[in-house]
matplotlib code that plots the C-alpha trace (Angstrom):
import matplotlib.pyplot as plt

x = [0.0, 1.5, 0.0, 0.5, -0.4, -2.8, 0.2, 0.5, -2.7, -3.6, -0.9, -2.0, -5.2, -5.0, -2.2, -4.4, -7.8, -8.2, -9.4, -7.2, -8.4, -6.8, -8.8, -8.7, -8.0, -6.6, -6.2, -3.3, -3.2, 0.5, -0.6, -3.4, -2.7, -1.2, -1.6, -1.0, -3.5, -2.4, -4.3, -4.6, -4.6, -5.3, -8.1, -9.6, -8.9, -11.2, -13.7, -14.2, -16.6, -18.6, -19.4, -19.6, -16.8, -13.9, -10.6, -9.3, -12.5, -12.4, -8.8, -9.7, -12.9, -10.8, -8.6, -11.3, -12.6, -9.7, -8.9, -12.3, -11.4, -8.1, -10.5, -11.7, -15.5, -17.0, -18.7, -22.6, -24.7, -22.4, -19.5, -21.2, -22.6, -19.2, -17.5, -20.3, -19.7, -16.2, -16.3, -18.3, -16.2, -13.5, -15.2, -14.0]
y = [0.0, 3.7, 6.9, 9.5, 13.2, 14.8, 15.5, 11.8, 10.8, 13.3, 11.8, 8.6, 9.1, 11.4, 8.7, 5.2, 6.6, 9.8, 11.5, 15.4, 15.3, 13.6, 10.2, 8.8, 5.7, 3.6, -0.2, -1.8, -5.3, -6.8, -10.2, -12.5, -13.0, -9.6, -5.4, -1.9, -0.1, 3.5, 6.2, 9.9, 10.8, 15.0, 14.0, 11.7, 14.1, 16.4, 13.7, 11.7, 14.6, 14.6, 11.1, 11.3, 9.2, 9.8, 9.7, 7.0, 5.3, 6.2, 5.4, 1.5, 1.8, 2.9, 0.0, -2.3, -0.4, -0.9, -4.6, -5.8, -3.8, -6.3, -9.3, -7.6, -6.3, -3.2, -0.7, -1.4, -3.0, -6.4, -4.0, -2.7, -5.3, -6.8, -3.1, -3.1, -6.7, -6.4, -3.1, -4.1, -7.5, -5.0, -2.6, 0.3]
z = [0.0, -0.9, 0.7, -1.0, -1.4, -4.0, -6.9, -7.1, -6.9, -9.3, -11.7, -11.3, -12.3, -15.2, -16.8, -15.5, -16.2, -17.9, -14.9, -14.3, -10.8, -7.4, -6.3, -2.8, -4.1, -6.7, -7.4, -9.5, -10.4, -10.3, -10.8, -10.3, -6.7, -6.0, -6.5, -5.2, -3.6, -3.5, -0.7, -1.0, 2.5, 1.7, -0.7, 2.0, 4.9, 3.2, 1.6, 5.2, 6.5, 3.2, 3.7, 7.5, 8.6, 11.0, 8.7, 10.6, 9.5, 5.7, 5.0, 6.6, 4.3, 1.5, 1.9, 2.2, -1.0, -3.0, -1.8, -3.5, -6.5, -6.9, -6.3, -9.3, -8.5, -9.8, -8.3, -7.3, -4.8, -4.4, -4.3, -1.2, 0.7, 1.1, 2.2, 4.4, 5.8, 6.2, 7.8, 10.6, 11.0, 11.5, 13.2, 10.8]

ax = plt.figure().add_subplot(projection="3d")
ax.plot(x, y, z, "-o")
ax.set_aspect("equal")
plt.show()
């Protein structure tokens, strides 16, 4: 896992997806078994209030986000329903 600051991010995701803004989080497949998962801590230090979370809280969800993204499932309900399972598992 990388954190990283809003420059990087914001590279990352202009060259990986097209996108000329920062992201909170991006996936990178290595392998079948393996990836990156890189964290923009400024973009979710601002973003945690929006979705009323604690930071601490939306960096573990953004993890937990980004993991399932490398098991290779796209955004939408089932996408959700296991965030949501995990999270309380963890308590995040």
């Amino acid at each position: 896992m990388v954190f990283c600051g809003k420059t990087l991010s914001q590279k990352l995701n202009r060259i990986y997806r097209g996108k000329n803004k920062p992201t909170n989080v991006l996936s990178f497949p290595l392998g079948k078994t393996s990836g990156e998962i890189v964290i923009d801590l400024k973009t979710a230090r601002i973003e945690a209030p929006k979705f009323g979370e604690s930071f601490q809280s939306f960096v573990g969800y953004l993890f937990i986000h980004g993991l399932l993204h490398l098991k290779g499932l796209p955004h939408g309900r089932t996408m959700e329903t296991k965030e949501q399972k995990i999270r309380k598992m963890f308590l995040i």
